[in-house]
C-alpha positions as CSV (number, residue, x, y, z in Angstrom):
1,X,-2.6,1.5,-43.3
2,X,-3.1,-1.8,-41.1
3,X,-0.1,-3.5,-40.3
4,X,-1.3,-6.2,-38.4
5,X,-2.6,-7.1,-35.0
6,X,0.0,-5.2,-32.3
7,X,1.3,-7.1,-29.1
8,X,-0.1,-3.8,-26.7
9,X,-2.8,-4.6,-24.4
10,X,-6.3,-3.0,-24.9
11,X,-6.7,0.6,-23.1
12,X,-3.1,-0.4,-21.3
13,X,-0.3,2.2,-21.4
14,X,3.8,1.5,-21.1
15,X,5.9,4.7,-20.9
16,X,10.1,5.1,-20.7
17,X,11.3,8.7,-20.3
18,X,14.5,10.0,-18.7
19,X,13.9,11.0,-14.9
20,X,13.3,14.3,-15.2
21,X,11.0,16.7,-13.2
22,X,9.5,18.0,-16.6
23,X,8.8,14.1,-17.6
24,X,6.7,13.7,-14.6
25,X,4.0,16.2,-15.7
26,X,3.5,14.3,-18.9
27,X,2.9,11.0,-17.2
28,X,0.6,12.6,-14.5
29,X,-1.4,13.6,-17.3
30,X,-1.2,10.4,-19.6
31,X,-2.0,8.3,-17.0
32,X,-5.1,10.9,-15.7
33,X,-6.7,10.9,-19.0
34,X,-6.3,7.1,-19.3
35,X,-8.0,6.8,-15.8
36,X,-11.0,9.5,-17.1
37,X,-11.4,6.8,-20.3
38,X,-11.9,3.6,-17.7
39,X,-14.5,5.7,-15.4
40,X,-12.4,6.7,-12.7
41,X,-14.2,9.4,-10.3
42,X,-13.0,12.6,-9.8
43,X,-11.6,11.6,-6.2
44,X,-10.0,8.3,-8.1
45,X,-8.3,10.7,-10.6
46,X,-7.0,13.1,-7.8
47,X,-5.4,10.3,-5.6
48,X,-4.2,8.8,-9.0
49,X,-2.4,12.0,-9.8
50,X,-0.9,12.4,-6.6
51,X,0.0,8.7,-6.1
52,X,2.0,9.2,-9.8
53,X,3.5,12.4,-9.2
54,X,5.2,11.3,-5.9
55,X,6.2,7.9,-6.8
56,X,7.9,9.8,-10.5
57,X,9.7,12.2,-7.8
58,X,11.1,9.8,-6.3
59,X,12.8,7.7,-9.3
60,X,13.8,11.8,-10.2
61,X,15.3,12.9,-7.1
62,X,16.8,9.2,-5.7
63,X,17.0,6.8,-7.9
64,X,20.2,8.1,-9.8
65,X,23.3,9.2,-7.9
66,X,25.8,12.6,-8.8
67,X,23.5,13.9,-11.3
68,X,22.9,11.2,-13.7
69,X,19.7,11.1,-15.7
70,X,18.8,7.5,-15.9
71,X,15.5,6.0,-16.7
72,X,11.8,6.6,-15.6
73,X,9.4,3.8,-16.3
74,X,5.6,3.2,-15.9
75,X,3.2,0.9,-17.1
76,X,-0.4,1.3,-16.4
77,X,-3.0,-1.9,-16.5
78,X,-6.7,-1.5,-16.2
79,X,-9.4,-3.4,-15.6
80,X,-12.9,-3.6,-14.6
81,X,-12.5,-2.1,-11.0
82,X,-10.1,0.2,-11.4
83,X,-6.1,0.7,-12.8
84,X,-3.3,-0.8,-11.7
85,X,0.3,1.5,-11.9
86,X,4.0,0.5,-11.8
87,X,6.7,2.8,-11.6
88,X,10.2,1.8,-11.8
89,X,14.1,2.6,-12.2
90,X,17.2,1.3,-12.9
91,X,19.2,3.2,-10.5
92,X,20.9,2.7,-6.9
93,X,18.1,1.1,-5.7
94,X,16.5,2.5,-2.0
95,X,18.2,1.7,1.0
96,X,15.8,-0.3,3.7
97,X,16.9,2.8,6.3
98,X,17.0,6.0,4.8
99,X,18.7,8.5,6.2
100,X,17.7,12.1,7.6
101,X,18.6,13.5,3.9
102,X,16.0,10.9,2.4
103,X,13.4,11.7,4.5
104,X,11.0,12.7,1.5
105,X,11.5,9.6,0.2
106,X,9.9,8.0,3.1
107,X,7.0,10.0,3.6
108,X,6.5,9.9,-0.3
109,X,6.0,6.6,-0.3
110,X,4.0,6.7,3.3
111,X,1.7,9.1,1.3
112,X,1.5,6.5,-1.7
113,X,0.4,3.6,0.5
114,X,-2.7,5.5,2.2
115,X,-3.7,6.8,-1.1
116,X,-3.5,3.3,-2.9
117,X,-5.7,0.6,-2.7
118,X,-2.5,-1.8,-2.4
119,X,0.9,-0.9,-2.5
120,X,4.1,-2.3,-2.4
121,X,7.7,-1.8,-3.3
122,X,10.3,-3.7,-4.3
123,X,14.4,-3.6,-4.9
124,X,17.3,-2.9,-3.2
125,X,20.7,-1.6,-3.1
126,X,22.0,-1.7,-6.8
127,X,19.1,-3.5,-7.6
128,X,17.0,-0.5,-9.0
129,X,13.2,0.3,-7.0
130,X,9.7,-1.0,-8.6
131,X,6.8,0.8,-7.1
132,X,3.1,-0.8,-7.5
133,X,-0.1,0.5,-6.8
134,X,-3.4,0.5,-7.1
135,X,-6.2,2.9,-7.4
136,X,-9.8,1.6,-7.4
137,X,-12.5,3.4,-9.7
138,X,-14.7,5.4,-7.0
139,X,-12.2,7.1,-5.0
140,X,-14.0,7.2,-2.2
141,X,-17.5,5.7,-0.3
142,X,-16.7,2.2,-1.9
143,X,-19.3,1.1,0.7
144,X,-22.4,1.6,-1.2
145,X,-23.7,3.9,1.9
146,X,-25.3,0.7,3.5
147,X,-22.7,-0.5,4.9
148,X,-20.4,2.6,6.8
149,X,-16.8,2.7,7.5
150,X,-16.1,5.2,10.1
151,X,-12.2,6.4,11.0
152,X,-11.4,8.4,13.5
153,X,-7.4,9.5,13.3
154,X,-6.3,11.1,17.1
155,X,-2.8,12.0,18.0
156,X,-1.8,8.2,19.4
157,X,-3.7,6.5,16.8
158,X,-6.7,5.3,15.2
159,X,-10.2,3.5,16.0
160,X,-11.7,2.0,12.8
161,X,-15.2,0.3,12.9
162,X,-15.8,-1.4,8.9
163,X,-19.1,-2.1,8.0
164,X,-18.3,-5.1,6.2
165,X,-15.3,-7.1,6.2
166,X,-14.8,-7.1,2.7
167,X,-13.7,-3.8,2.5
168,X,-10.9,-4.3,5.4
169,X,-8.3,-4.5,2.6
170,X,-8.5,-1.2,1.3
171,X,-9.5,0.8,4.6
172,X,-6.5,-1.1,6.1
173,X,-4.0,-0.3,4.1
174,X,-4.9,3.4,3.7
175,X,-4.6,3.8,7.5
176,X,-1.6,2.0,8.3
177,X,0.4,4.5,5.4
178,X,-1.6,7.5,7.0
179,X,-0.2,6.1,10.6
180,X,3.7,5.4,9.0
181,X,3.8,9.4,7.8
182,X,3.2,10.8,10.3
183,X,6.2,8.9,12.4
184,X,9.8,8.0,11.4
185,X,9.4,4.6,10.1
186,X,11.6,2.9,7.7
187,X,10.9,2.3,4.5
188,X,11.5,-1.4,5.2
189,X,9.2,-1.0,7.9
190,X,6.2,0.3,5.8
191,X,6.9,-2.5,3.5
192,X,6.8,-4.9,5.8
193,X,3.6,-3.6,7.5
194,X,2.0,-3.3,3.9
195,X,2.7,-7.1,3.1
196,X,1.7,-8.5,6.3
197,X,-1.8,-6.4,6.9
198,X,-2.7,-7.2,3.2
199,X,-2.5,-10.4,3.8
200,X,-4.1,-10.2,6.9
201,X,-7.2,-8.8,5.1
202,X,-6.9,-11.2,2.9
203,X,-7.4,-14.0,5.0
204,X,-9.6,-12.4,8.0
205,X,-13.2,-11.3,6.3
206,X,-14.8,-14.9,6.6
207,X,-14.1,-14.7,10.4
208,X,-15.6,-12.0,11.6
209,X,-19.2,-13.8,13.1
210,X,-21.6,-10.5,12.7
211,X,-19.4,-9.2,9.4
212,X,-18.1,-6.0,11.0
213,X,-14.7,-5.1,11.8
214,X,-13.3,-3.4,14.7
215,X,-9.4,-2.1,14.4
216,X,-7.4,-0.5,16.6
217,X,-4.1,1.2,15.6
218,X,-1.9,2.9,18.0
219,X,1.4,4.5,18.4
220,X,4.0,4.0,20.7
221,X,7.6,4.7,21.3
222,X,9.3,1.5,19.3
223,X,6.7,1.6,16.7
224,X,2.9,0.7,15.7
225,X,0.6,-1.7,17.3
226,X,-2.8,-3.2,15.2
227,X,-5.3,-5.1,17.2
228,X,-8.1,-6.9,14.8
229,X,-11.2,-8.4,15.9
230,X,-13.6,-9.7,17.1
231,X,-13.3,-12.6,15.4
232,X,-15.5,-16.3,15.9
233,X,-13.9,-18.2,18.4
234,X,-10.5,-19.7,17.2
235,X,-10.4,-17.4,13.9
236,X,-7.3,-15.2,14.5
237,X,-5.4,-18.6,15.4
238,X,-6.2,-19.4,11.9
239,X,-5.5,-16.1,10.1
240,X,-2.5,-16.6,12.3
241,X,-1.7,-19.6,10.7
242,X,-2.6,-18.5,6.8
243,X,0.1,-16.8,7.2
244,X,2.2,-19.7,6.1
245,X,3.8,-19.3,2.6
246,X,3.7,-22.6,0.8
247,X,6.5,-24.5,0.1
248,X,9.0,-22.1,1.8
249,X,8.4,-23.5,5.0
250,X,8.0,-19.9,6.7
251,X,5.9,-17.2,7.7
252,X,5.0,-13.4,6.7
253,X,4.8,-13.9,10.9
254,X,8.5,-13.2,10.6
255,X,8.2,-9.6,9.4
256,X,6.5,-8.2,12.8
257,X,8.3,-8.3,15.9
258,X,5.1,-9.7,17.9
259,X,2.1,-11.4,17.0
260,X,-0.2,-12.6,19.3
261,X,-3.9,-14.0,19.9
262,X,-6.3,-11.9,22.6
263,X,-9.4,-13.4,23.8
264,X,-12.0,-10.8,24.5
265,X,-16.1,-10.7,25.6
266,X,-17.3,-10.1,22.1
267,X,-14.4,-12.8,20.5
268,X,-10.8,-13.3,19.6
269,X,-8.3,-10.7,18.6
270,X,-5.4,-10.4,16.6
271,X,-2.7,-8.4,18.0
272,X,0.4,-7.3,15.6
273,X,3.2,-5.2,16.7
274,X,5.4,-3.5,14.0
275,X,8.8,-1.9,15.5
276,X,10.7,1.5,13.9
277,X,13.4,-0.6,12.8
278,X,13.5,-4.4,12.1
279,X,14.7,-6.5,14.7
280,X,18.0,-7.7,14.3
């Protein structure tokens, strides 16, 4: 019997379950089979499963304190390129420095940003954590095969070269999560570097003069350095600057500890420094 249109977007899904570790197998495979009805490739589908499952775990094991079973809550959006997930709690909330105890929680969510197209997490203390990410339809060579994207991970860091700049955004921020796992930085920290180098890609692709990319990552004591170039002469002073946020009168610039323009043979570079821990 027809009851009437229904308020629930086309293909979308909304799930509520109490945060437990046998809940977090049925959302793996809701959300799987909801990916496999959109299209998703088989490497899509893996990441999306592990992306899930860790970012469930975490509401399980943290988000409530002494025991209490509180609620687990997701909500999957799709769309033409891909699916869009969201996993949240109303518990504790994370704290920006976790602890030696937390430590999974850290590199649960490091593993969540290099998986994800976009990422990024949200809350607080008391405030509960939201979780969103993004997995793209072809889980891998989203290139075309024209147009390579090379990456080369060694012990101190990585050396990317993207074939076109358009496809910074998602090759960035899969790189800088890889980089944040495998060293002790805060979740703040990978929040902050997430935001920024999003934004970054954003604004960067139309300044690249020959449309490829080089970026260098690196690791040092106090944290993560990201040089990005070459760009046309004057364009990292102006992603610099589109870093702005209208009508707040400030700057995502605030979240790194040092930001700075290079000049170089082949163009301008952008050099951003991200420390361990936020200075104070």
């Amino acid at each position: 019997m027809n009851n009437g249109p229904t308020t629930e977007r086309p293909h979308g899904l909304q799930v509520k379950l109490p945060a437990k570790a046998e809940n977090v197998a049925v959302i793996r495979h809701a959300l799987a089979g909801l990916a496999e009805q959109i299209g998703m490739d088989e490497a899509g589908v893996s990441d999306l499963k592990t992306v899930v499952t860790e970012a469930c775990m975490n509401v399980v094991v943290h988000a409530y304190p002494d025991g209490a079973v509180g609620s687990l809550e997701v909500e999957a959006e799709p769309d033409d390129d891909g699916l869009t997930i969201t996993v949240s709690d109303r518990g504790t909330g994370i704290s920006p420095q976790a602890d030696s105890g937390r430590a999974s929680l850290k590199l649960g969510l490091s593993l969540i940003a290099a998986l994800s197209s976009s990422f990024s997490i949200s809350g607080g203390l008391g405030r509960g954590t939201e979780v969103m990410m993004r997995i793209p339809l072809s889980g891998g060579g989203t290139n075309g095969g024209s147009s390579p994207t090379k990456i080369e991970l060694g012990s101190g860091g990585a050396e990317l070269s993207v074939g076109r700049a358009e496809l910074l955004e998602p090759v960035l921020a899969r790189i800088v999560g890889a980089l944040a796992a495998r060293r002790d930085l805060s979740i703040e920290r990978l929040s902050d570097a997430v935001l920024v180098t999003d934004a970054i890609a954003d604004a960067a692709p139309s300044r690249f003069a020959n449309g490829c990319v080089h970026l260098g990552l690196s690791e040092g004591e106090e944290g993560l350095e990201l040089k990005l170039g070459p760009m046309e002469p004057g364009g990292a002073a102006q992603v610099r600057a589109e870093l702005e946020v209208p009508g707040v009168g400030g700057s995502l610039e605030a979240l790194v500890d040092e930001l700075s323009v290079e000049e170089g043979e082949e163009g301008d570079y952008l050099v951003i420094c991200f420390a361990s821990v936020r200075s104070a």
